[in-house]
Structure formats: structure tokens, C-alpha cells
LOLO-556526 format. One record per residue (C-alpha): x, y, z. Coordinates in steps of 0.5 Angstrom, whole numbers, plus 2048, in hexadecimal, padded with zeros to 3 digits. Each point is the difference from the previous one (the first is absolute). Layout:
# residues N
XYZ/...
//
This chain:
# residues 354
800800800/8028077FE/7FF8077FF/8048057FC/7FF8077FE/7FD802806/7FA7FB800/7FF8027F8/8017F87FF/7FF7FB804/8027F87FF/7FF7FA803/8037F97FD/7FF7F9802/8027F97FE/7FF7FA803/8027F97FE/7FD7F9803/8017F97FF/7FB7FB802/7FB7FC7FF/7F88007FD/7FA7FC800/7FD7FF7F9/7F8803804/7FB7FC7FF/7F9803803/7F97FF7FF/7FA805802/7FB7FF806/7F9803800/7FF804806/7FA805803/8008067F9/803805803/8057FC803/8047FE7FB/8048047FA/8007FC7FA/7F97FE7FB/7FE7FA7FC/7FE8007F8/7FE7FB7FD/8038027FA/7FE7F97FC/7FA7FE803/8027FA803/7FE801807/8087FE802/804805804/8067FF7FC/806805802/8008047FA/7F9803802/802803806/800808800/801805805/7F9803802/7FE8077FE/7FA800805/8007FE807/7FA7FB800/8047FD7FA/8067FE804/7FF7F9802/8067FD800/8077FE803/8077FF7FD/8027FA804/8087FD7FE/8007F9801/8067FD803/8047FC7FB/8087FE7FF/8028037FA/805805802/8048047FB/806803801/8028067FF/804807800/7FC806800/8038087FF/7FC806801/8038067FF/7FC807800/8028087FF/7FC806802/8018077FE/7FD806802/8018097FD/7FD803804/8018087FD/7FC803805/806801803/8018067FB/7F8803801/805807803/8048007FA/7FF8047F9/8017FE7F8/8017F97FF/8007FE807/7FA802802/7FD7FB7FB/8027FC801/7FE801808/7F97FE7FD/8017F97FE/8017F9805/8027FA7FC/8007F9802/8047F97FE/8007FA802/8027F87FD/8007FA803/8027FA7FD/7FF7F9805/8017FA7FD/8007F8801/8047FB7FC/8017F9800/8077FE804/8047FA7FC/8057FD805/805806804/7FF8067FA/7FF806802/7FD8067FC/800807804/7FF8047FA/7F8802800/8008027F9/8037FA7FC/7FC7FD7FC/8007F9802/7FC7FA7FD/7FE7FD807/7FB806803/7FA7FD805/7FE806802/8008087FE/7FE806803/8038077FC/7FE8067FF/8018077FF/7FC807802/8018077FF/7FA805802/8038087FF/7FB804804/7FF8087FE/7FE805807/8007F9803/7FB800807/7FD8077FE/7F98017FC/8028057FC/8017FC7F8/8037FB804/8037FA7FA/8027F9801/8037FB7FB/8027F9802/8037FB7FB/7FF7F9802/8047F97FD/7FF7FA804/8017F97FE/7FE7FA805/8027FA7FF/7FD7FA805/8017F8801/7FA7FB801/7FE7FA801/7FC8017FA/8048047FB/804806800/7FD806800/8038067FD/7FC808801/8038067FD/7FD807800/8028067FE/7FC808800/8018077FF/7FB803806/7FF808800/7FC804806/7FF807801/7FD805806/7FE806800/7FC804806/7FC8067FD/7FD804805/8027FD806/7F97FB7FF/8007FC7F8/8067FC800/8017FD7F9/8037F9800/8027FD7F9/8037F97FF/8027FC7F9/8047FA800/8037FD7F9/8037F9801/8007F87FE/7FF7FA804/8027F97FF/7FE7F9802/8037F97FE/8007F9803/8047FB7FE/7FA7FB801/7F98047FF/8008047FA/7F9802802/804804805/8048037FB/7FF8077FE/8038077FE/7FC806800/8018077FE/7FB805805/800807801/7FB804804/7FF807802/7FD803806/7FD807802/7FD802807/7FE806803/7FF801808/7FD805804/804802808/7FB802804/8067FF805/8067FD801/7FB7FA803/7FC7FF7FB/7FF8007F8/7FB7FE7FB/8037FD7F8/7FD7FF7FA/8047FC7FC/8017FC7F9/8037FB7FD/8027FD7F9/8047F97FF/8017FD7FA/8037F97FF/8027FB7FB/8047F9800/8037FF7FA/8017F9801/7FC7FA800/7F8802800/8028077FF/7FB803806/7FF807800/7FD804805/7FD807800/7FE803806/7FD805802/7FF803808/7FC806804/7FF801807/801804806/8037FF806/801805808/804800806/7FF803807/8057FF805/7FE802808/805803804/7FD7FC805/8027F97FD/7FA8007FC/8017FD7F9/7FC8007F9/8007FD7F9/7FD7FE7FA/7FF7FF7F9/7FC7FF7FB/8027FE7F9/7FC7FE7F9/8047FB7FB/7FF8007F8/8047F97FF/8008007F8/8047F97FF/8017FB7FA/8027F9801/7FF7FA805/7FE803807/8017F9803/8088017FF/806801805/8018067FB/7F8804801/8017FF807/806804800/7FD8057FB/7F9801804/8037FF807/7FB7FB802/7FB8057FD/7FA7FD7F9/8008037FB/7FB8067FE/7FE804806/802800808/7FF803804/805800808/800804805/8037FF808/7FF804806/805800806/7FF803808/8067FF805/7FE803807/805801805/7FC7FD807/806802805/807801800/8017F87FF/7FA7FE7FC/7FD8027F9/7FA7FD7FC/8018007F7/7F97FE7FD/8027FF7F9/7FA7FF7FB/8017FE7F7/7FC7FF7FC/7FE7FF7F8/7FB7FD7FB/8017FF7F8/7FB7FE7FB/8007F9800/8007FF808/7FD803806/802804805/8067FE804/800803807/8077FF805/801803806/8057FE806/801803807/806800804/802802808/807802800/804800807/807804801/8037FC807/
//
């Protein structure tokens, strides 16, 4: 770790090295309370066959229904893994007192960070410190790379972010590798007028990549992009009310070829009580205009567990403090879509600080 230039850059380098050896994971999937579990099951060949491959991690709290459970097992595969991570900070802020160039540059906040983390078969007694060669024998991959350059950054006043992401994820199974690639230009910006209308826009540009080396139903590459404007009113610092709109597209170009065009309007508040009183909601209308086969691992990670046509979701939260060690959250979803009935999920939690 270092900072050079009186704090103008800041760095922190690690690399790690480790030998060993890893279970080759087998696990299945347990059925537990909805609510409960984190993963939900489709049957995506109608065969009524919980097979591993229908397995997805749930969108809706009543469809999370499952477990992952490992199972014992005695394959172990030996090892030797390096990991090895760097981060960059500017920080020009330094300069907001200087002139010309340096004055600037004083409005400007950037951010690097790359992580390489890799795990590779070990033959016999050889080592391979190096975490960016390019061996045959890789198990298990976690790279990536992320940059976000901020304008005005913590202000409210034509504040800008823009991020770039690259990661690749690569993971050994008992059935299969899988291999996740992701890659995205975000842009955000902020604007405060008349210390009451904060103008919000986010857009983001990107690709994402899915392959198995068993099921190429789960195989999929998928261009997406989306913009979304939202305006907010400050009554106080305590509370807000929104309106906001979405617009994503979507289109895998393998395959079936499933595009998506979906269309989102609604309206969300927040109010903040200074004596530990807490309030929240949204209501959100969908217009899910989608292509292809919707019982598939590729619609359902497009539609995000939604249907295709209109939805609509909304959630309510409540979060009270009782005394100074106990605190209550009342937590309300729900949504309907045209080929279903009203799905209402609630849950409440008492929570005591000792």
C-alpha cells in the first residue's frame, strides 16, 4: 500500500500463492419453506425431473424454494492457485484550490481495480507462480478488470459517473464447467435544481456470455442495453418521492435468437423519521415484449423470473425501532402478470441487538 504525490495517487498491490487440494463438488438441491431457500426450480423439458441444470437463483422471495447442498464425496484434485490484485485511486480533489490545468483537473475521481484469481491442475511437484500465464491445466478462473471515472464526485451538481467492467468467471463442477463472461459501459448522472428536483439518468451498453460444457441450453450470448431517466422531489432530507422510466433491449445471438424489448414506468417514496422510523415503496408497471421460447435458462435470465406482456410488482418496506436493542421490519411484495393471479408475500422480523 502507498500514497504518492501527497495523497493525489493511492495504490495497494497483493498477490497470493497456495497450494493444495479441492473437492471436484457434487451437490443436490433440497426443498425448503418458500421464502426460505434461495434457489427455484423449472422445468424447462416438462418431464417432471428435478435435473441440476433447471436450477436458477430466484428472483421472488416465494419462489425461493431450494438449497444447495454439497455432498460428501473422495475426488480431490490437487491444486495450485495464485491470486493476484491491484487498485488505483486519483484523487484530483487535492488540486480544487489551484488554477488552469490543476483546477481541472481537481474535479475529477478515478478508480482502477483488476483481480486475477486462478486455480490449476497440479501435476507431480511443479509450481506456476506466474497468475497471468497461460496454462492448459486451468480449473477455475476469476478475472476481471473495472474502471469508474466520477465528475463532481458526492455532489449534486452535473455530477457524472462512468464505469467500464470486463470480468470473465470460469468454475468446475461435477456437471460440467462453466464458463460467465461480462462485459459493460455504465453511465450515471446527477443533477440537483432548486435544491428540490433531482434529475437522475443511468444508461449502460454491454454484452453477456454464458457456456457450459454439458448443456448448451444454458449456452447463451446476449447484447443488452438500456436507459433509464428518473426525476425525484426532496420534501426534506428525510423524505423523497420518484418517477422514473426504463427502457431495455436484449437480443441473444445464438441459438433460438431471443430478443427482448421491455418497457418500465413507476413511481417509488422514502421518508426517514428521526426517531427510527422508516418507510419505503415502489410500484413498478412492465411491458415485456419477448421472442423466443420463455420456458428456457436464456428467457429467464432475460425476463428475470417476470412473463412475457404486462406486470406489474410493487413492495412495501416498514422498519421501526422499539427500544434502543429491539427493532421490528415489515416487509410487503407483490406482482401480477396476465397469465397469473395476484402473488401477495409478506414477512416480519423482530431483531434484538445484545
Amino acid at each position: 500500500n502507498n500514497n504518492l504525490f501527497n495523497n493525489l495517487l493511492q495504490t495497494s498491490i497483493a498477490y497470493e500463492t497456495t497450494s493444495g487440494t479441492i473437492a471436484q463438488q457434487e451437490f443436490t438441491y433440497l426443498e425448503v419453506e418458500p421464502g426460505q431457500g434461495v434457489y427455484t426450480w423449472n422445468d424447462y423439458n416438462n418431464n417432471g425431473i428435478q435435473e441440476l441444470q433447471e436450477f436458477e437463483v430466484a428472483t421472488f422471495t416465494d419462489q425461493a424454494k431450494f438449497v444447495r447442498v454439497f455432498l460428501p464425496n473422495q475426488i480431490f484434485i490437487r491444486t495450485h492457485q495464485n491470486k493476484f490484485s491491484q487498485s488505483l485511486n486519483f484523487n484530483g480533489s487535492i488540486w480544487q484550490n489551484e488554477t488552469a490545468f490543476k483546477k481541472l483537473l481537481s474535479y475529477f475521481y478515478n478508480q482502477t481495480s483488476f483481480l486475477v484469481e486462478r486455480k490449476i491442475a497440479r501435476n507431480e511437484n511443479d509450481f506456476d507462480l506466474n497468475p497471468f500465464s497461460n496454462n492448459e491445466n486451468i480449473i477455475g478462473l476469476n478475472n476481471s478488470f473495472r474502471n469508474s471515472l466520477f465528475y463532481n464526485r458526492g455532489k449534486q451538481k452535473h455530477s457524472m459517473i462512468y464505469t467500464y467492467l470486463n470480468s470473465k468467471i470460469k468454475s468446475l463442477l461435477n456437471v460440467g464447467s462453466q464458463e460467465n463472461n461480462i462485459f459493460s459501459h455504465q453511465f450515471q448522472y446527477n443533477h440537483l435544481i432548486a435544491k428540490s428536483w433531482l434529475i437522475q439518468l443511468k444508461s449502460s451498453l454491454g454484452n453477456t456470455i454464458s457456456t457450459s460444457g454439458n448443456y448448451s441450453s444454458r449456452n447463451f450470448d446476449i447484447n443488452n442495453n438500456d436507459i433509464n431517466p428518473k426525476l425525484s422531489y426532496l420534501f426534506s432530507k428525510n423524505a423523497s418521492w420518484d418517477i422514473f422510466y426504463e427502457y431495455k433491449s436484449q437480443e441473444n445471438t445464438i441459438n433460438a435468437l431471443e430478443k427482448l424489448e421491455q418497457n418500465r414506468i413507476g413511481t417509488s417514496f422514502s421518508f426517514n423519521s428521526e426517531k427510527g422510523f422508516t418507510l419505503n415503496g415502489e410500484y413498478s408497471l412492465y411491458n415485456n415484449n419477448f421472442s423466443g421460447n420463455q420456458l428456457s435458462p436464456v428467457a429467464f435470465q432475460m425476463l428475470q423470473g417476470l412473463q412475457a406482456g404486462k406486470n406489474s410488482v410493487w413492495r412495501l418496506l416498514l422498519q421501526k425501532n422499539i427500544t434502543k436493542y429491539l427493532d421490528i421490519n415489515i416487509n410487503y411484495q407483490g406482482r401480477k402478470s396476465e397469465t397469473s393471479k395476484t402473488i401477495h408475500n409478506g414477512n416480519i422480523q423482530l431483531r434484538a441487538f445484545f
